[in-house]
Backbone as CSV, one residue per row, in Angstrom:
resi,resn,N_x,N_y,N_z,CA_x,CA_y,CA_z,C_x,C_y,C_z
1,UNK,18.428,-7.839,18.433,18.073,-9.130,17.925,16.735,-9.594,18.468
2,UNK,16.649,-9.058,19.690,15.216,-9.968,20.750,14.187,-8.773,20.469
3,UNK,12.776,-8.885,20.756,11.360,-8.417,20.848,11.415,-8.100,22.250
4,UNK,10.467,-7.302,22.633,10.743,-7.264,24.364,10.490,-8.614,24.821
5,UNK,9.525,-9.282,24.490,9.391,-10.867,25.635,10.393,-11.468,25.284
6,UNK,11.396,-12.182,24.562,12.457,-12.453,24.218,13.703,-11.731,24.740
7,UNK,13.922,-10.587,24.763,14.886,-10.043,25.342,14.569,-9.970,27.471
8,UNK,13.223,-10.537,27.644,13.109,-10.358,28.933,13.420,-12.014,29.458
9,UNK,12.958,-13.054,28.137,13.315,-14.583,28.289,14.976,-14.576,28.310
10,UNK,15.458,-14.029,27.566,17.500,-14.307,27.601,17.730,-13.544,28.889
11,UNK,17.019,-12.626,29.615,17.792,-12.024,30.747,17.437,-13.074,32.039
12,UNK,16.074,-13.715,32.137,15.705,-15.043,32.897,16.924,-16.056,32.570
13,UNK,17.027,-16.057,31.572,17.838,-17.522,31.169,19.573,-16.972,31.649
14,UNK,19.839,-15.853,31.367,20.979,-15.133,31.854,22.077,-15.358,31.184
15,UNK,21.628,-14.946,30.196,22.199,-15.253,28.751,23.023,-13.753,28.464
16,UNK,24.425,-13.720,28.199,25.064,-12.215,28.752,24.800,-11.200,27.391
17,UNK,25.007,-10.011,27.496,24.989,-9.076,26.474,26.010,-8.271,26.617
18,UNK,26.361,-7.695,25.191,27.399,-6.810,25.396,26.893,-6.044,24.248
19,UNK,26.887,-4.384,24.152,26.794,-4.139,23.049,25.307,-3.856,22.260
20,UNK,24.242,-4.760,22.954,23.423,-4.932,22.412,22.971,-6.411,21.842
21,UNK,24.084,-7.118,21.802,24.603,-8.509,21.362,24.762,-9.203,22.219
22,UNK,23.565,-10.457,21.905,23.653,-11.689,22.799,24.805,-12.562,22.840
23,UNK,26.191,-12.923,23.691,26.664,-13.738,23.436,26.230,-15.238,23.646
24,UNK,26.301,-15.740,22.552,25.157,-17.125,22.852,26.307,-18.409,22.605
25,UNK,28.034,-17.760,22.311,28.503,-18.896,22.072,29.060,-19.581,23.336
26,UNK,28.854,-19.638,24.357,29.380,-20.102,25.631,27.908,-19.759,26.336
27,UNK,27.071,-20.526,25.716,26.417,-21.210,26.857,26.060,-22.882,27.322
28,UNK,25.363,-22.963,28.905,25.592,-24.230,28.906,24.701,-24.947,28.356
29,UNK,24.662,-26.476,28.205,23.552,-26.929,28.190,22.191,-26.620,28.577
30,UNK,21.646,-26.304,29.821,20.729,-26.255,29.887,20.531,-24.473,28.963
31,UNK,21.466,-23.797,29.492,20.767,-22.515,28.349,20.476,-22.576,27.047
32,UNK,21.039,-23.541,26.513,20.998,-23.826,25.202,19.459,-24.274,24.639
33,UNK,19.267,-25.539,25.756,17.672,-25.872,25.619,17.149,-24.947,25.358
34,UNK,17.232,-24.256,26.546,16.232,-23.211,27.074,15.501,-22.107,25.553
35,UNK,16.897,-21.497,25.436,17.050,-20.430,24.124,16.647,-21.413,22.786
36,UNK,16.826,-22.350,22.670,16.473,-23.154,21.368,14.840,-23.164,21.578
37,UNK,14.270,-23.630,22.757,12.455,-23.357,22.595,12.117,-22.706,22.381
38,UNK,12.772,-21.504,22.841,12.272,-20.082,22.787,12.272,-19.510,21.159
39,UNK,13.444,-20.075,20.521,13.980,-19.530,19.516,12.964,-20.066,18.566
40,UNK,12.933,-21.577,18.150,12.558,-22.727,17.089,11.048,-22.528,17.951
41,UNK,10.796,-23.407,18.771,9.427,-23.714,19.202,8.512,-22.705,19.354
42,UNK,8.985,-21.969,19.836,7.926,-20.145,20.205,8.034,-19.350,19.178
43,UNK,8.847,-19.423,18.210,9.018,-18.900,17.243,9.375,-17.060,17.929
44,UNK,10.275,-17.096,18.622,10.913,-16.060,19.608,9.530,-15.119,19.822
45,UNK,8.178,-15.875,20.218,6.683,-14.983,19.807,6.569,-13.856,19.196
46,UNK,6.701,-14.078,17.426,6.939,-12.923,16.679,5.601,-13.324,15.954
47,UNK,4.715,-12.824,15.597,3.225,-12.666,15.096,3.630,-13.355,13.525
48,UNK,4.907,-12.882,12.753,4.821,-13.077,11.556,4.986,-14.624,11.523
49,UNK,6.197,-14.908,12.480,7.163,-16.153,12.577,5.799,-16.951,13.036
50,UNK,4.786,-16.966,14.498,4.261,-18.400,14.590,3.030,-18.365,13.279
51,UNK,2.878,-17.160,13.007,1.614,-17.493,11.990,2.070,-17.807,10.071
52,UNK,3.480,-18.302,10.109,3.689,-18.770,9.094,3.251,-20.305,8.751
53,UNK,2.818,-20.532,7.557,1.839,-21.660,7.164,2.733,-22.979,7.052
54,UNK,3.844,-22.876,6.810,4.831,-23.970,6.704,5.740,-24.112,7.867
55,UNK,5.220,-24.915,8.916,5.653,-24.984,9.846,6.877,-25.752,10.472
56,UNK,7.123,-26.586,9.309,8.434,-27.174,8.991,9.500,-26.970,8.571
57,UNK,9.076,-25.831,7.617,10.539,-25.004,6.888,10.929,-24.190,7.763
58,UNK,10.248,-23.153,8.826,10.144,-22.715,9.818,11.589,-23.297,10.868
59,UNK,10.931,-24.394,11.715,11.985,-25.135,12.208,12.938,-25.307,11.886
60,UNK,13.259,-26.021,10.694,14.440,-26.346,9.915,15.034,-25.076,9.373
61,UNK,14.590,-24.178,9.357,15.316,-22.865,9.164,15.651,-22.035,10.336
62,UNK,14.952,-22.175,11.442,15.360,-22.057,12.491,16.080,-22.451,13.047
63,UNK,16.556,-23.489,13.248,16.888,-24.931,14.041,18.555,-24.630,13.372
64,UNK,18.833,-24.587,11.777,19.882,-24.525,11.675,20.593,-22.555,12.157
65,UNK,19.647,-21.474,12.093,19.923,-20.637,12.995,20.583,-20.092,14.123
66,UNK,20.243,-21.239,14.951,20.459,-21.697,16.609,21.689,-22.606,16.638
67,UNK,21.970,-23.228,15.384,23.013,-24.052,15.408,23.923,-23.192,14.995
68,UNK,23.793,-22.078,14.246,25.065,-20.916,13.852,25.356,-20.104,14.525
69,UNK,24.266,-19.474,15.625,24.450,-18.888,16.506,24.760,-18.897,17.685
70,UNK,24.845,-20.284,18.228,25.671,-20.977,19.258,26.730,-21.498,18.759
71,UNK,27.014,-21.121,17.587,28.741,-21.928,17.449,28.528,-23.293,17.915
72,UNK,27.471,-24.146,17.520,27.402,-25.100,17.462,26.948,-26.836,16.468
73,UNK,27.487,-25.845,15.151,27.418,-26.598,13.640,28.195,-27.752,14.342
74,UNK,27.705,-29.022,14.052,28.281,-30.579,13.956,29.577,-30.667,12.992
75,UNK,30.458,-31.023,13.818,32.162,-30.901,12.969,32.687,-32.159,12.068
76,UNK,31.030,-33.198,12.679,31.174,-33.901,11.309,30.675,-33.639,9.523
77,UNK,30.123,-31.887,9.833,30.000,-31.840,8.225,31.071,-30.951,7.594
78,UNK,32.329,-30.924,8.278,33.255,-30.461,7.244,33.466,-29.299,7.059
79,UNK,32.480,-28.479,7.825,32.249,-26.877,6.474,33.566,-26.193,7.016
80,UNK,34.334,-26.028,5.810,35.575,-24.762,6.042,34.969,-23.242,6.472
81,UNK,35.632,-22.587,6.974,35.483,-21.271,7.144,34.056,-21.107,7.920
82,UNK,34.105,-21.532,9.167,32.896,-21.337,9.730,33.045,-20.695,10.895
83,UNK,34.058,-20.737,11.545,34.412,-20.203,12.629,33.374,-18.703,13.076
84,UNK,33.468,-18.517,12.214,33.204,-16.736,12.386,31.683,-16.285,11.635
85,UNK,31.368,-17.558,11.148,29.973,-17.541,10.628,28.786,-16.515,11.427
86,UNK,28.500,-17.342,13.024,27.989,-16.774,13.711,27.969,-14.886,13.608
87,UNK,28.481,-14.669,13.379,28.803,-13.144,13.418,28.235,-12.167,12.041
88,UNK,28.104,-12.864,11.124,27.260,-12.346,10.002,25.935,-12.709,9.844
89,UNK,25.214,-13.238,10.955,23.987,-13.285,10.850,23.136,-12.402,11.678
90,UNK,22.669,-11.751,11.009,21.358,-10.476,12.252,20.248,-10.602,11.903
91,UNK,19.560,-10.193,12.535,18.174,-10.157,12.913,17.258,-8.833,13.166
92,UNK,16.792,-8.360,11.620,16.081,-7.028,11.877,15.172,-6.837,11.968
């Protein structure tokens, strides 16, 4: 999923792996920050990701990313069948 500087930022942040696979749904607060700058704001420093021209769709496509991948969608929007969401999303 990570680039080498990214995969060297989740081992700082101590963010666990198994597999190859970040588990990102049990982390704490502050890891969460942490991995969300890295993720949304740094654009995980991928050449394609910060030099995209729409830097808003970006975020907001990111942003909800980080919210699927921390198992942390807001349970005030309802969505059925999400539980397991996290798990069909990769990153090639």
């Amino acid at each position: 999923m990570a680039n080498r500087k990214m995969s060297e930022i989740m081992h700082e942040i101590k963010i666990s792996e198994k597999g190859g696979v970040y588990d990102l749904s049990k982390l704490t607060k502050e890891q969460y920050v942490q991995f969300r700058y890295h993720f949304v704001e740094a654009r995980m420093y991928d050449d394609l990701w910060l030099n995209n021209l729409n830097s808003k769709a970006m975020e907001l496509l990111l942003g909800a990313f980080v919210l699927i991948l921390c198992k942390r969608v807001p349970a005030e929007l309802n969505l059925k069948r999400i539980e397991k969401l996290h798990e069909k999303v990769r990153f090639i």
